[in-house]
N, C-alpha and C positions, 0 to 999 in steps of 0.2 A: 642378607648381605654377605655375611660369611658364606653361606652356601655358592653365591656367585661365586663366589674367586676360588674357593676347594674348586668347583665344575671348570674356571676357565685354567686353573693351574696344571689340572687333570687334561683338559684337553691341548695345551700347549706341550704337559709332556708325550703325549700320545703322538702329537705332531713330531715332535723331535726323534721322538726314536722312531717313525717312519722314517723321516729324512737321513736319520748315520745310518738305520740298517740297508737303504736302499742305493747308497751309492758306494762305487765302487774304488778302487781301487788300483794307482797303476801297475803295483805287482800282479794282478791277475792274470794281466796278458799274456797269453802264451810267446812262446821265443819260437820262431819259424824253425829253426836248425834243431830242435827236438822231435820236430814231424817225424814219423820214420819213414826212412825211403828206401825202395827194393833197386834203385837203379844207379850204376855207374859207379859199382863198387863189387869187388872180391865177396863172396858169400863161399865159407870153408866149413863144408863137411865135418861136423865138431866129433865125429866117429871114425872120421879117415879113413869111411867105406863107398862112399858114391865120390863122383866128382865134384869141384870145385866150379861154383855158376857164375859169370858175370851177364848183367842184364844191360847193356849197355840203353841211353835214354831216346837213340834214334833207330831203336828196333834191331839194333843185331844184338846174338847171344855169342858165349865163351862159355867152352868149359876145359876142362885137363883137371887128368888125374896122373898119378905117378905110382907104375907100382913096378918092384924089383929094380928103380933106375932108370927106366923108362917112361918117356912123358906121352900120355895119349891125351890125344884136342880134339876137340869139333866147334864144329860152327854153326851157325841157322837164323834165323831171323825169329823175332818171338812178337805176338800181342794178345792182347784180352783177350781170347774166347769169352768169358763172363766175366768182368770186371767187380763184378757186383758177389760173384761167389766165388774170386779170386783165381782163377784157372786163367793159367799162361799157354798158348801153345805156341809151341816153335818147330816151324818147316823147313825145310830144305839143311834138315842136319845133318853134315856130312863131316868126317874127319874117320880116322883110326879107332877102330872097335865100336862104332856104330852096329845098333842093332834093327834103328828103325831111322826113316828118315824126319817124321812128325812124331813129337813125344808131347805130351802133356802134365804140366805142373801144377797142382795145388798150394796156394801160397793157405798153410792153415793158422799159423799167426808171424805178424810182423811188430817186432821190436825195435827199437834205435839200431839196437845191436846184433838182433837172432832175429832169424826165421826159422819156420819148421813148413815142409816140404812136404809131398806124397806127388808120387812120380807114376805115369800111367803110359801103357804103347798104345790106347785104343779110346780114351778118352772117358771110360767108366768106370773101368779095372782101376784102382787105385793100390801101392805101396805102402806098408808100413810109416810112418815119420821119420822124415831125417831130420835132424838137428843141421841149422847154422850158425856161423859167428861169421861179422864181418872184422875187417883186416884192421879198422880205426879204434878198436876196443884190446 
């Protein structure tokens, strides 16, 4: 008899701590605004050597830099090349001190607040890393 109830006390706790470790919790939930997003926002050259990128979310880009006082812009339209291994490319870039009209971007990580970059004229040839920060940090 005692044996019964050690086995069923045994197996009611065994039951119980399945049931607390298996459910969850409403803290877990991720908060959507933590996602990080590459678009519709200033991304700044944390090295204040390439230009400043804006991705706008209906496919045109911005950029401008500033140097000696003077502001150089372009423009272009940008999407996925590889979504998947993060390459932007954007055509029809044109503005002051352009060197190519299709440039290609590597997005090599994305943060709430940084990206790092690798910048390409040919789509293989890839850049060094550039550092970003955006404007909301």
């Amino acid at each position: 008899m005692k044996n019964g109830h050690y086995l069923r006390l045994v197996g009611t706790f065994i039951l119980l701590l399945t049931l607390v470790t298996s459910c969850s919790s409403d803290d877990d939930a991720q908060n959507p605004s933590e996602t990080p997003s590459l678009l519709d926002k200033w991304w700044y050259d944390s090295n204040d050597f390439a230009a400043d990128i804006y991705f706008h979310s209906n496919g045109e880009y911005q950029q401008k830099k500033i140097v000696q006082g003077t502001e150089y812009t372009g423009t272009g339209n940008w999407v996925f090349e590889d979504e998947d291994s993060r390459i932007i490319r954007i055509d029809n870039l044109e503005g002051t001190g352009q060197v190519s009209n299709t440039i290609w971007l590597k997005i090599t990580n994305l943060q709430n607040h940084t990206i790092t970059v690798q910048q390409s004229i040919n789509g293989t040839d890839y850049s060094a890393e550039l550092f970003y920060r955006d404007t909301n940090n």
